[in-house]
C-alpha positions as CSV (number, residue, x, y, z in Angstrom):
1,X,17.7,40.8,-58.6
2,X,17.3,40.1,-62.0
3,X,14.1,38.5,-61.5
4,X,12.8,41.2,-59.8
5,X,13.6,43.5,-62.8
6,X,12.0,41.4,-65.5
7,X,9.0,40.6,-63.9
8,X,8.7,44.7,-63.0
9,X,9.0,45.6,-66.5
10,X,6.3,42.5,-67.7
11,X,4.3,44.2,-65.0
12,X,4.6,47.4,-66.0
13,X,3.7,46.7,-69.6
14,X,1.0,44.2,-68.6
15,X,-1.1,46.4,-67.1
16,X,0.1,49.7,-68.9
17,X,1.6,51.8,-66.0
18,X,3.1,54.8,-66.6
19,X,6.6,55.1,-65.7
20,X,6.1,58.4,-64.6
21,X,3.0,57.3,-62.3
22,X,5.7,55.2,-60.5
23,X,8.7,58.0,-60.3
24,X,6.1,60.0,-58.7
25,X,4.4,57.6,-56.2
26,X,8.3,56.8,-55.2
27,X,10.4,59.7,-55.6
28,X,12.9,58.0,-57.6
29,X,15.0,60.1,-59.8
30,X,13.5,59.7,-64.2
31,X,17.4,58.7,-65.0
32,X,17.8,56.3,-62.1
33,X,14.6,54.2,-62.4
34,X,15.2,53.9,-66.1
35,X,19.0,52.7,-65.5
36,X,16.9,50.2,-63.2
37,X,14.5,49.0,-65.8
38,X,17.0,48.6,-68.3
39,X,19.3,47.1,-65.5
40,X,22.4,49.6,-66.4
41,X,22.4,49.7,-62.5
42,X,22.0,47.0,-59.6
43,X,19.0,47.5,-57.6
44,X,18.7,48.1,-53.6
45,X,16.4,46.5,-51.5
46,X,15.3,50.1,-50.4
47,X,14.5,50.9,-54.3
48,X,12.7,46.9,-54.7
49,X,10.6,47.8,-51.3
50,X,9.7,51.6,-52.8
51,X,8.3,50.6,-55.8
52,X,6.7,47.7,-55.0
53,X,4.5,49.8,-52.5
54,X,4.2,51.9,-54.9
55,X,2.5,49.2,-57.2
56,X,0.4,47.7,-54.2
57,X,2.5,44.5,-54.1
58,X,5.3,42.8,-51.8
59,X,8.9,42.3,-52.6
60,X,8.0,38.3,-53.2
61,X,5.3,39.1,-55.9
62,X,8.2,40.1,-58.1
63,X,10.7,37.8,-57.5
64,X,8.6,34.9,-58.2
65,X,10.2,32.8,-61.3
66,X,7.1,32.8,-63.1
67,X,4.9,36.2,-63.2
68,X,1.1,35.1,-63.3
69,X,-1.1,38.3,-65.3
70,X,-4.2,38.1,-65.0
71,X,-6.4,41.2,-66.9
72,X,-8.1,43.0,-64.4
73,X,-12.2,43.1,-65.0
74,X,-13.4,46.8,-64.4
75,X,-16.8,46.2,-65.2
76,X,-17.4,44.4,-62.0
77,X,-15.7,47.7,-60.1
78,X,-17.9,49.8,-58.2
79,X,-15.2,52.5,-57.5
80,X,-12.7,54.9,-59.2
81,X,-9.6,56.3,-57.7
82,X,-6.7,58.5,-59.1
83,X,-3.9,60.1,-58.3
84,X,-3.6,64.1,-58.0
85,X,0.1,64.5,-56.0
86,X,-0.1,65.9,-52.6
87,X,-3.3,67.6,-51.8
88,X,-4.1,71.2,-51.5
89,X,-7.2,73.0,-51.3
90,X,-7.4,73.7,-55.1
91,X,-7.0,70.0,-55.7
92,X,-9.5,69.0,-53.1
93,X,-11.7,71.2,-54.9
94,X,-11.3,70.1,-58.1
95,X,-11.6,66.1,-56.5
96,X,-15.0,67.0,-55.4
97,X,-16.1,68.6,-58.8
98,X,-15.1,65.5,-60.5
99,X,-17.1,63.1,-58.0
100,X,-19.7,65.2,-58.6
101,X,-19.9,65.5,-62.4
102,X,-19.6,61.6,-62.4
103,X,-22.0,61.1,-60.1
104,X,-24.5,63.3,-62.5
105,X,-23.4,61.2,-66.0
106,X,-24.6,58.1,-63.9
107,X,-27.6,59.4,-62.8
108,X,-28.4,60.5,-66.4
109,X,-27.2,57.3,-67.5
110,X,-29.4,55.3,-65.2
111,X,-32.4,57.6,-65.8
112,X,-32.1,56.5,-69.5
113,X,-31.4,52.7,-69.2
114,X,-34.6,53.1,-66.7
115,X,-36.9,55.4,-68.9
116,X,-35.9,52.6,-71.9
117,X,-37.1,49.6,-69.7
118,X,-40.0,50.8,-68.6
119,X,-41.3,52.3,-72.2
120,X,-40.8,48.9,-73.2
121,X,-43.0,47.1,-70.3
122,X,-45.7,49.5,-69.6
123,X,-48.6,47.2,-69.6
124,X,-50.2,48.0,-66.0
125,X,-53.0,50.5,-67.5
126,X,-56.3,49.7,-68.4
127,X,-58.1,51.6,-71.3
């Protein structure tokens, strides 16, 4: 299980997860899951399958011998997602407010980029 461990932490520090992220999307104690990276204590199947959910991967994507990393290329995303613990109203609320306010920053934005292209090519009128 060794493997599983060293290609979790190259994971981990590839793509910059928080540890914390993790001890909260799998409910693992902070002292435990550190005694697990730093292999002070054997892993469990159960705590392998827990995480690895947790990171949106199977089991065998960590126990591979060679970990392939690719960077991940956001500009090509069209969607955002975070995480805000279990929902309640107030966070619901909040959720909504922060669609919202992005969804005005790229309106603005694409207002500008537009207003920008088309004082550059306004050549329809006649004088």
């Amino acid at each position: 299980m060794a493997a599983f461990i060293k290609n979790l932490n190259e994971y981990i520090n590839h793509h910059k997860i928080k540890k914390s992220f993790i001890i909260k999307r799998t409910g693992i104690e902070k002292n435990k899951f550190s005694r697990l990276l730093n292999s002070k204590q054997d892993i469990r199947y159960e705590d392998m399958k827990v995480i690895a959910e947790a990171l949106g991967k199977e089991i065998s994507f960590f126990l591979q011998d060679e970990l392939e990393l690719t960077s991940t290329d956001y500009k090509k995303t069209v969607s955002i997602g975070f995480y805000m613990g279990a929902p309640d109203e107030d966070k619901k609320e909040l959720a909504n407010l922060t669609f919202d306010f992005l969804e005005h920053i790229d309106a603005i934005l694409g207002i500008n980029k537009k207003l920008k292209k088309d004082a550059l090519e306004v050549s329809d009128y006649e004088i």
